[in-house]
ZAMARGU-4260 file (C-alpha; in steps of 0.2 Angstrom, whole numbers, plus 5000, padded with zeros to 4 digits):
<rodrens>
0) 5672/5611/5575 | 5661/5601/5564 | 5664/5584/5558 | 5666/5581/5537 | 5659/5567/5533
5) 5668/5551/5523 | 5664/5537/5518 | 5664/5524/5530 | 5659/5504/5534 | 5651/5502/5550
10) 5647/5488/5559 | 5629/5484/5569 | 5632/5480/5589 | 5615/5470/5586 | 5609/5477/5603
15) 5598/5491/5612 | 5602/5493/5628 | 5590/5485/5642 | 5590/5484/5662 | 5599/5469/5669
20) 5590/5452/5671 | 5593/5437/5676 | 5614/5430/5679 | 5618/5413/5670 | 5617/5395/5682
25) 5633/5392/5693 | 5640/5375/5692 | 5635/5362/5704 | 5618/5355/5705 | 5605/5342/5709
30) 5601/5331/5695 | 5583/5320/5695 | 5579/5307/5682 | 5569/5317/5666 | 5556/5308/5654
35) 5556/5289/5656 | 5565/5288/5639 | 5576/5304/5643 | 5593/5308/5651 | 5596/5312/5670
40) 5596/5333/5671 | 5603/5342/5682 | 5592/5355/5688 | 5606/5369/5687 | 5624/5372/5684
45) 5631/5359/5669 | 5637/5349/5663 | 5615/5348/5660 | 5615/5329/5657 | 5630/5314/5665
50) 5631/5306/5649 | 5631/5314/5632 | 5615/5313/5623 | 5610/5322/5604 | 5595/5335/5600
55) 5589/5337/5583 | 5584/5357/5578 | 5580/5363/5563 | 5582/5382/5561 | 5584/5396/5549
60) 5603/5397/5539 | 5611/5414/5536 | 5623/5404/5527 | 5637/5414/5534 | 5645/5396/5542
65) 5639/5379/5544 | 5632/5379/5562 | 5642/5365/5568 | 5657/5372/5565 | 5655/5389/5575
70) 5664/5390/5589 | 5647/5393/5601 | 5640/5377/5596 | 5657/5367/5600 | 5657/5377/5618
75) 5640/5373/5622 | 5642/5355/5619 | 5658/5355/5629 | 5648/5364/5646 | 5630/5355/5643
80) 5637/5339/5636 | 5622/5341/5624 | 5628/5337/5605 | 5616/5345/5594 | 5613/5340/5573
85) 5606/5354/5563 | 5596/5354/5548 | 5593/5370/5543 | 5584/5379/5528 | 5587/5397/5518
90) 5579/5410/5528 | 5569/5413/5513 | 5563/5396/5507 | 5562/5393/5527 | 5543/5396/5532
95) 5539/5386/5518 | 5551/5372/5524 | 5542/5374/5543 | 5526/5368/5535 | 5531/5355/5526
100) 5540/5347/5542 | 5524/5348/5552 | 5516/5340/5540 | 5526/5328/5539 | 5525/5323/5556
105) 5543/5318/5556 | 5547/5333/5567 | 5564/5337/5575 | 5569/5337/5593 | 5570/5358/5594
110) 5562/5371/5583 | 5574/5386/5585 | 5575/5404/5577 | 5559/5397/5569 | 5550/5415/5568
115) 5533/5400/5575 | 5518/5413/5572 | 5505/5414/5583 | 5493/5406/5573 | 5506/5391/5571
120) 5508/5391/5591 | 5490/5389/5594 | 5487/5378/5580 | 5503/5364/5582 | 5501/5367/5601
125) 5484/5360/5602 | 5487/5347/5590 | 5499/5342/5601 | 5515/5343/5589 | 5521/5357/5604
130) 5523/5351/5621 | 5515/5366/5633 | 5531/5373/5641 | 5525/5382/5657 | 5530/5368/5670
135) 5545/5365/5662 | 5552/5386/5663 | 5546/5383/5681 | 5558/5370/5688 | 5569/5370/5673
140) 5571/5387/5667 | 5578/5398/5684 | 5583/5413/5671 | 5569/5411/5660 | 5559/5410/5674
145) 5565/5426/5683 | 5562/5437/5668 | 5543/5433/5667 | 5541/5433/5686 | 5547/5452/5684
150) 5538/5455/5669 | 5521/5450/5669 | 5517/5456/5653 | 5528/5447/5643 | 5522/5430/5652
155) 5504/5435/5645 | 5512/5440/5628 | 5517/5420/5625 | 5501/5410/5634 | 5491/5406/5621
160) 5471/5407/5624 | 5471/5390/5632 | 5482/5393/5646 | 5499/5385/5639 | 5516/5393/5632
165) 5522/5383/5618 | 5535/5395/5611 | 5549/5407/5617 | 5554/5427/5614 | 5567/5436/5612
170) 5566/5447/5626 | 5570/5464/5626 | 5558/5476/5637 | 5568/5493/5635 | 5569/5490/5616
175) 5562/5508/5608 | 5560/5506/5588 | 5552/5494/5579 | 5561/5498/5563 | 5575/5515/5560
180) 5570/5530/5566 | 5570/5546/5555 | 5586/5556/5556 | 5589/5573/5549 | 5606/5579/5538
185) 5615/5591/5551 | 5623/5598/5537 | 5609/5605/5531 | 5600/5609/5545 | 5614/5620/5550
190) 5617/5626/5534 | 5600/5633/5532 | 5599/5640/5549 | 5584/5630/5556 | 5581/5621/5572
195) 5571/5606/5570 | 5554/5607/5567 | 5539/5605/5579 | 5524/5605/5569 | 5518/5598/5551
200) 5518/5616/5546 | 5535/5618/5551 | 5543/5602/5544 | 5534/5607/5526 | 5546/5622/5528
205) 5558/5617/5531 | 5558/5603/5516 | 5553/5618/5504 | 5568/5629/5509 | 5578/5611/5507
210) 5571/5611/5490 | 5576/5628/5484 | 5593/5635/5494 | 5606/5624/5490 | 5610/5617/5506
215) 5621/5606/5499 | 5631/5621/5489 | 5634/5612/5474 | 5625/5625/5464 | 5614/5612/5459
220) 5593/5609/5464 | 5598/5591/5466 | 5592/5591/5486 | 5580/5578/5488 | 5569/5584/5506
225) 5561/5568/5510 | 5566/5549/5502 | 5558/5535/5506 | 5557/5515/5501 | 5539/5513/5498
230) 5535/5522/5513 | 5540/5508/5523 | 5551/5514/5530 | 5543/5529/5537 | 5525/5527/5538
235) 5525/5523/5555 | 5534/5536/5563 | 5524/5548/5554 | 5507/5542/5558 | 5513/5547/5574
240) 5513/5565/5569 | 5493/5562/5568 | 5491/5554/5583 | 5491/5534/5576 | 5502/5520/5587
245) 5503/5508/5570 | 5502/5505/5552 | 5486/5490/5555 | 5477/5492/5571 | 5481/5500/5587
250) 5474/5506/5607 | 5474/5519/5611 | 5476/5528/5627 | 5457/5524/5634 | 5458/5506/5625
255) 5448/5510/5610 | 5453/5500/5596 | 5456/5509/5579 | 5459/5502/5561 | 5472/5514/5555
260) 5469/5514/5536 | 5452/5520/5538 | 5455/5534/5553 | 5454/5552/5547 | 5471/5554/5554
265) 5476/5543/5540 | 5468/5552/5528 | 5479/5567/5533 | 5493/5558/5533 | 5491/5555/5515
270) 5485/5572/5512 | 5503/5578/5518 | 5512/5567/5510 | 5501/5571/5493 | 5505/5589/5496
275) 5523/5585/5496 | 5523/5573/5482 | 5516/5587/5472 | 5529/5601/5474 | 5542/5588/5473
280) 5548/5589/5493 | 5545/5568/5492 | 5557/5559/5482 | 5548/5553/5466 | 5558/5538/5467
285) 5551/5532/5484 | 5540/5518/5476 | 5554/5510/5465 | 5569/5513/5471 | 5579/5499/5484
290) 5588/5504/5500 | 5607/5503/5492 | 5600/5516/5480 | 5592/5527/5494 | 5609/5527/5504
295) 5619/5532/5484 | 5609/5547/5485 | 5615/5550/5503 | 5633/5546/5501 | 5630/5561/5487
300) 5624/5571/5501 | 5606/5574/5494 | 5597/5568/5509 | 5588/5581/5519 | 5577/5569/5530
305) 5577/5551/5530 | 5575/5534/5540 | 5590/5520/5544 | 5597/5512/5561 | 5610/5525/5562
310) 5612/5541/5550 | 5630/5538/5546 | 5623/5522/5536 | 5614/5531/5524 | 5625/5549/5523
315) 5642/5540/5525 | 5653/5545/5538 | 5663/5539/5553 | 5654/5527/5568 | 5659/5542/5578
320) 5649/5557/5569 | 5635/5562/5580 | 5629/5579/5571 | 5614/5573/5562 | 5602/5571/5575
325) 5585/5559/5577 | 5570/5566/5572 | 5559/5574/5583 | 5543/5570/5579 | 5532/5584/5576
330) 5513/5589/5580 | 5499/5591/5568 | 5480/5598/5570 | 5475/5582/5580 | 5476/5585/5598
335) 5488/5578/5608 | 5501/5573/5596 | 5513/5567/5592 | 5513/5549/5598 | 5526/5537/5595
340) 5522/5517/5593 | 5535/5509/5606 | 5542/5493/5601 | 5534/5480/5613 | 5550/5471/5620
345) 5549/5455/5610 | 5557/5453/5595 | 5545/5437/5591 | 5535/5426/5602 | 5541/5412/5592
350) 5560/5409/5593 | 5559/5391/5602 | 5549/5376/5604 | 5550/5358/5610 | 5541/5345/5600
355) 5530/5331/5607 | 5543/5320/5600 | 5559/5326/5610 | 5564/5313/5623 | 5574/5324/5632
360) 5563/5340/5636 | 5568/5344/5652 | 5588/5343/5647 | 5580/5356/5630 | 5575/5367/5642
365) 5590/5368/5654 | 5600/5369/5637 | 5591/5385/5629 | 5590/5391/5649 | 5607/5397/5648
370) 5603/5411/5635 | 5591/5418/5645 | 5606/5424/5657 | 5620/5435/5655 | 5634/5419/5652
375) 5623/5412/5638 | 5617/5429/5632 | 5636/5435/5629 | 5642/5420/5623 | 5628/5418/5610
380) 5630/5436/5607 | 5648/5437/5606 | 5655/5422/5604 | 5667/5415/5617 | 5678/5423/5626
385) 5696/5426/5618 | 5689/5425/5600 | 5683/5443/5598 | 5683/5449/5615 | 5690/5450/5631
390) 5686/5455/5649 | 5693/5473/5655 | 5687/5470/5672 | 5677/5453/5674 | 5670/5460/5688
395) 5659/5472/5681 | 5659/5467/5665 | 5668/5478/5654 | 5675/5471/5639 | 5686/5474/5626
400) 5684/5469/5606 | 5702/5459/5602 | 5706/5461/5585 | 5698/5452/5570 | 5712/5438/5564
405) 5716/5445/5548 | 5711/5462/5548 | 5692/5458/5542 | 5676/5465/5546 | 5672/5463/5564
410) 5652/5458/5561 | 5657/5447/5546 | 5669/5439/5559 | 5654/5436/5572 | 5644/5429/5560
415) 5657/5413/5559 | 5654/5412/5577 | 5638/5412/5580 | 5619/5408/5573 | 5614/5425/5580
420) 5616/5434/5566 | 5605/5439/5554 | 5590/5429/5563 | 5580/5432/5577 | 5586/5420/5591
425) 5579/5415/5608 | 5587/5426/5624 | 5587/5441/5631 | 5594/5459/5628 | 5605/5463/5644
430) 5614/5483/5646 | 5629/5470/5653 | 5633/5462/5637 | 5641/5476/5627 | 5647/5484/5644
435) 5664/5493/5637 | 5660/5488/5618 | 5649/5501/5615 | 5656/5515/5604 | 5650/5535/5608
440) 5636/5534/5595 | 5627/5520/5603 | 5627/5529/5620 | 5620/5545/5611 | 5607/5537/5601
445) 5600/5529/5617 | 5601/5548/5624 | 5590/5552/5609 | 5579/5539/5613 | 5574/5545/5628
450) 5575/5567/5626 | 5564/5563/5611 | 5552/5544/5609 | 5550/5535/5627 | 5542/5552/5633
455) 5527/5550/5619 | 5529/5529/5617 | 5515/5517/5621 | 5514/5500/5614 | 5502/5502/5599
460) 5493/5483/5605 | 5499/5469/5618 | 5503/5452/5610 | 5487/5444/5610 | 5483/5426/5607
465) 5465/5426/5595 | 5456/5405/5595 | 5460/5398/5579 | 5443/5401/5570 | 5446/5420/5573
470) 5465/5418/5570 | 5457/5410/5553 | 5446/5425/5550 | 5459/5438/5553 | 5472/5431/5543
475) 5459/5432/5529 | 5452/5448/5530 | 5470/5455/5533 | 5477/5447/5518 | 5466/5455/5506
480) 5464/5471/5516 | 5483/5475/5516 | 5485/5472/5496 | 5467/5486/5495 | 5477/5498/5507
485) 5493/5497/5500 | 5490/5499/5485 | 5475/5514/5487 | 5489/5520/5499 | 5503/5525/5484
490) 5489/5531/5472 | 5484/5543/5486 | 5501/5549/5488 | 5506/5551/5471 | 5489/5559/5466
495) 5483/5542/5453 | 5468/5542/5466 | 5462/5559/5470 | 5458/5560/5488 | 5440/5568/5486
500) 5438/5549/5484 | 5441/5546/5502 | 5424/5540/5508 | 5423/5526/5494 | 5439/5519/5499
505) 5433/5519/5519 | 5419/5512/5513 | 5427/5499/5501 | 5436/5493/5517 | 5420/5491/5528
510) 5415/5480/5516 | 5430/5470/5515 | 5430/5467/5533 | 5440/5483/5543 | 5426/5484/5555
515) 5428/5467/5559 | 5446/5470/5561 | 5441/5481/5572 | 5430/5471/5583 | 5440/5455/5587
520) 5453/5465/5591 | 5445/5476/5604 | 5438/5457/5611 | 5454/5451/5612 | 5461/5470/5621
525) 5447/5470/5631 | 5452/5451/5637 | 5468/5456/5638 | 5464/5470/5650 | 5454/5459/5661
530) 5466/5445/5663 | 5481/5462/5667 | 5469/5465/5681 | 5468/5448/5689
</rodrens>
């Protein structure tokens, strides 16, 4: 029996599932004197330091609650005896505020949820503004530790070119998307009769009987077969159809580098979506219209094919609704397609930092240690235990949500326990922490994961570190290359700039610098590569 659809709110879990890690520090422990001005720290177990000492960190604000009044905060302080004093900025005036402290040189203790660039790792780091953090994960970070023993990659992806780590991840090496995937209206697919596409050709049939048969049954040509905001949203899942891992520059499978904007693949990925401009199968909306208008004209149900986290949050509908299935992306004239570009399993290399000011750094370490493990991951993920959730069997980790006090919104709730919320924080994505929170949905999307992306996913590029002079180049050749292929990349689509123009714009970007793109990338891979087979 098929499911109607109603309006419904519907909260965020805020994680993909992962394979277990590392388990949080026991209590008990040696302790052994830390920096000649710093605390005693114990090595393991807390309370982390005998006698109370304070940590300055400056971080990002989601302004959903002040930070020292969430109830993470307090129970940190009570296990580590670690008091810490925020001072946070607006996420959007934030990177701005970041540049200003470092050049001030009146740095905090802590950088944290700091979103520290590559660029800024390399460049603070060797100015000496970062302490280098290897030998400190090494005696004082036994779940940090663990995770990059197991995954070599990831410990490559935060050493910077001269050998040092002076930042931390957000781990998450199972994580599939790096944005929404595309999900097609069930409705409508059943309503017309058609199993999902496999090929280009297909799927432009299907958007064109989407167009003209009223699968809404409205009596009304008010369908819309494709929406987008500003492509965005969409472009890299469908450079995929033509055989493309990323938007900028990718590998591929033999370690060639390629400059995406300038491949032929790309130039038949605008010719499709030109083709579908023109017979008004694209929403003519796409490059003005924001993502609360996109989801109106789903809740309206006039969304044949469209990209969000989950379906129900564009079309409406219960959490529970599972008819409107994932995308499967299609093949095209290019051999061996289609490809998907898996998410690389950091959410950012730069969540965490110790200054060279911190008198404490060992107790800094042992403190952010304890997110790295399933204790401090689920406490910083869900709050404390008895606020919103409760253990069904402690054992095995099931858990159970309690209900919100009042009746609220349950992510609204979170958000007055925690910082992670709305920011990318340091940690670890472990299966364990939602173990008996997840809802149906959740389970099936990770099904759809694997039936229909992991099989064609490879990282588009590792996390490389570039030396600061071509860190300096890329960042400006990139700068003014982006606003050229954005900008030629809507006039393509919407016909302003015919593509019989094609080889003038490929041209234009060699001369602004693609094939150099292309060049210190495929130094860095080729590095890369080498190092992976030390």
């Amino acid at each position: 029996m098929k499911m109607g659809r109603k309006k419904g709110a519907a909260a965020l879990s805020g994680l993909l599932l992962v394979s277990m890690l590392a388990s949080a520090c026991q209590s008990g422990g040696s302790t052994e004197p830390a920096a000649e001005t710093g605390a005693s720290v114990s090595k393991d177990g807390f309370p982390i330091v005998e006698k109370p000492i304070t940590l300055s960190v400056f971080a990002p604000s989601a302004d959903m609650a002040p930070w020292e009044t969430m109830p993470v905060i307090q129970e940190m302080e009570k296990l580590s005896n670690i008091k810490i004093e925020f001072q946070t900025a607006p996420i959007d005036s934030f990177p701005t505020k970041k540049n200003l402290v470092f050049a001030s040189g009146d740095l905090p203790d802590i950088l944290y949820a700091a979103d520290i660039t590559p660029a800024e790792q390399v460049s603070y780091g060797t100015q000496g503004q970062l302490l280098p953090l290897e030998d400190l994960i090494d005696n004082y970070a036994p779940n940090l530790k663990k995770i990059l023993d197991e995954n070599p990659n990831v410990r490559k992806s935060v050493t910077t070119t001269d050998g040092h780590i002076y930042a931390l991840p957000f781990i998450d090496t199972t994580a599939v998307w790096y944005r929404g995937p595309m999900w097609y209206n069930g409705e409508f697919l059943e309503k017309l009769g058609v199993e999902e596409p496999k090929t280009t050709d297909e799927l432009y049939a299907y958007l064109k009987k989407v167009k003209t048969e009223d699968p809404n049954g409205n009596g009304k040509a008010d369908e819309i077969p494709l929406t987008s905001v500003k492509l965005d949203d969409l472009r890299m899942y469908f450079l995929g159809f033509w055989g493309m891992y990323n938007e900028v520059y990718y590998a591929d499978k033999e370690g060639k580098v390629h400059y995406t904007p300038q491949e032929e693949g790309y130039k038949s990925y605008l010719t499709f979506l030109n083709k579908l401009w023109n017979e008004d199968l694209l929403d003519h909306e796409t490059f003005s219209q924001t993502d609360e208008q996109k989801k109106a004209k789903g809740a309206k149900d006039q969304l044949a094919l469209f990209s969000d986290f989950y379906p129900y949050f564009t079309l409406g509908g219960t959490e529970e609704t599972m008819q409107d299935p994932m995308m499967t992306p299609v093949s095209s004239e290019i051999a061996d397609t289609p490809v998907y570009g898996k998410h690389p399993g950091m959410s950012s290399n730069g969540t965490f930092a110790i200054t060279a000011t911190n008198p404490n750094p060992e107790a800094s370490m042992r403190w952010i240690d304890y997110q790295y493990g399933y204790d401090g991951a689920t406490l910083w993920t869900q709050g404390p235990r008895g606020k919103m959730w409760d253990y069904v069997d402690e054992a095995t980790h099931e858990k159970k949500y309690l209900d919100v006090p009042g009746g609220g919104d349950r992510e609204e709730y979170r958000a007055t326990l925690t910082p992670n919320y709305g920011i990318v924080t340091p940690g670890v994505n472990i299966p364990d922490l939602t173990n008996g929170l997840r809802s149906e949905v959740e389970d099936w999307v990770v099904k759809q994961n694997e039936e229909k992306l992991v099989p064609i996913a490879k990282i588009p590029f590792p996390n490389v570190y570039l030396t600061n002079d071509a860190q300096t180049e890329v960042s400006a050749l990139l700068s003014d290359l982006n606003t050229y292929v954005e900008q030629m990349e809507a006039k393509f689509v919407t016909g302003q700039e015919p593509l019989s123009n094609w080889d003038s714009y490929v041209a234009q970007l060699k001369k602004m610098g693609s094939d150099r793109i292309v060049e210190i990338y495929q130094e860095a891979y080729d590095q890369w590569n080498s190092e992976n087979a030390q």
